[in-house]
C-alpha positions in Angstrom: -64.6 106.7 9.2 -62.9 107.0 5.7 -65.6 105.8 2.9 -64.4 105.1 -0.7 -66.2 107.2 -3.0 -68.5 105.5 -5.3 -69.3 106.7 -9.2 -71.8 105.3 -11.1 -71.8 105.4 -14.7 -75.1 104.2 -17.0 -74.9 104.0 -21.0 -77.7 102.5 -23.1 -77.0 101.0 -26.0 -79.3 99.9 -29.0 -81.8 100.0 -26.4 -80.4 98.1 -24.1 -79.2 99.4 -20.6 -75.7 98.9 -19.4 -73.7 100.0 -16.4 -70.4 100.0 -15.2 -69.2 100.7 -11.7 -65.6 102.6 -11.0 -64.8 102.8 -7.1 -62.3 105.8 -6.5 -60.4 105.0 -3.5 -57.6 107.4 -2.0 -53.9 107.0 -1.9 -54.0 106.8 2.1 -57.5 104.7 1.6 -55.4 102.1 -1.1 -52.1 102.5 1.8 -54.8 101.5 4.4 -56.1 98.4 2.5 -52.4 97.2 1.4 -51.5 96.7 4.6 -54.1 94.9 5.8 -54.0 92.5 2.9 -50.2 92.0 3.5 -51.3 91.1 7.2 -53.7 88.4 5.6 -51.4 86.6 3.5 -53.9 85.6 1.0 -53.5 82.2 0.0 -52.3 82.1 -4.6 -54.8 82.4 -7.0 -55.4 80.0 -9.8 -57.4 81.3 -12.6 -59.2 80.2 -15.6 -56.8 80.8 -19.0 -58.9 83.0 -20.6 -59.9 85.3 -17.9 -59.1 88.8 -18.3 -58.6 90.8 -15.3 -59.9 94.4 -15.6 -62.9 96.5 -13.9 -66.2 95.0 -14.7 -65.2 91.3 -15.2 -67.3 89.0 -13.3 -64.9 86.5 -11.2 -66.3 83.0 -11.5 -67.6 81.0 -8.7 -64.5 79.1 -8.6 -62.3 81.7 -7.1 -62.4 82.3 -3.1 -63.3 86.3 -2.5 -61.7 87.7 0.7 -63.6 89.8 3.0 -62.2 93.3 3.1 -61.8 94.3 6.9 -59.1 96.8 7.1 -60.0 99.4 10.2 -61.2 102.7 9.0 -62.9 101.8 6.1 -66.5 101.8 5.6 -67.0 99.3 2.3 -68.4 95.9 2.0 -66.5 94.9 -0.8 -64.6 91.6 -0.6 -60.8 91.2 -2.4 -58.3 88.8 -4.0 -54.8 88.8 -4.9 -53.2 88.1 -8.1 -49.9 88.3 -8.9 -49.3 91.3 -6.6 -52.4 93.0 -7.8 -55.5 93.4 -5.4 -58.7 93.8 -7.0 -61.8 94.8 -5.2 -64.8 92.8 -6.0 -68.8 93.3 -5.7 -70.0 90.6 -3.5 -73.5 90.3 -5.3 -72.7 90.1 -9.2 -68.7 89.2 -8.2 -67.8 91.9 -10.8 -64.2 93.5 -10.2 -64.8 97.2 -9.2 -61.5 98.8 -8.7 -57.7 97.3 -9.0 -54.4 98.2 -6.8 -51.7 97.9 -8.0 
């Protein structure tokens, strides 16, 4: 099974601790889960005006997260599409991990 590698960065600052995820994914892993969301056809997207889409925002409740179940991959990560864009999402703390373009 392919597995998407995952990198863990920490930084503390002023004594408090912060961390922020980045998930590398191949070009044949981000070919594999392209064509498995094109398959889906995930319903549009509406989100909140002043949400910023970028690795480490937490999505809010309001937004449905797809389940990522393309074959081959080993991840339990869940997904949604915005304007073309797929971005990979943290199930627990709904934070976005990694974006396709």
């Amino acid at each position: 099974m392919k597995r998407l590698l995952l990198t863990v960065t920490f930084a503390a600052f002023a004594g408090v601790a912060s961390a922020q995820t980045t998930v590398v994914i191949s070009p044949e892993q981000a070919t594999v889960i392209r064509e498995y969301i094109v398959t889906q056809e995930p319903a549009p997207v509406e989100l909140p005006a002043d949400l910023t889409l970028e690795v480490g925002t937490a999505l809010p409740e309001t937004i449905e997260l797809r389940p990522l179940e393309a074959p081959d991959l080993d991840v339990q990560y869940r997904y949604v599409v915005v304007d073309g864009r797929t971005f990979l999402v943290e199930l627990e703390t709904r934070e976005i991990v990694h974006i396709i373009e």
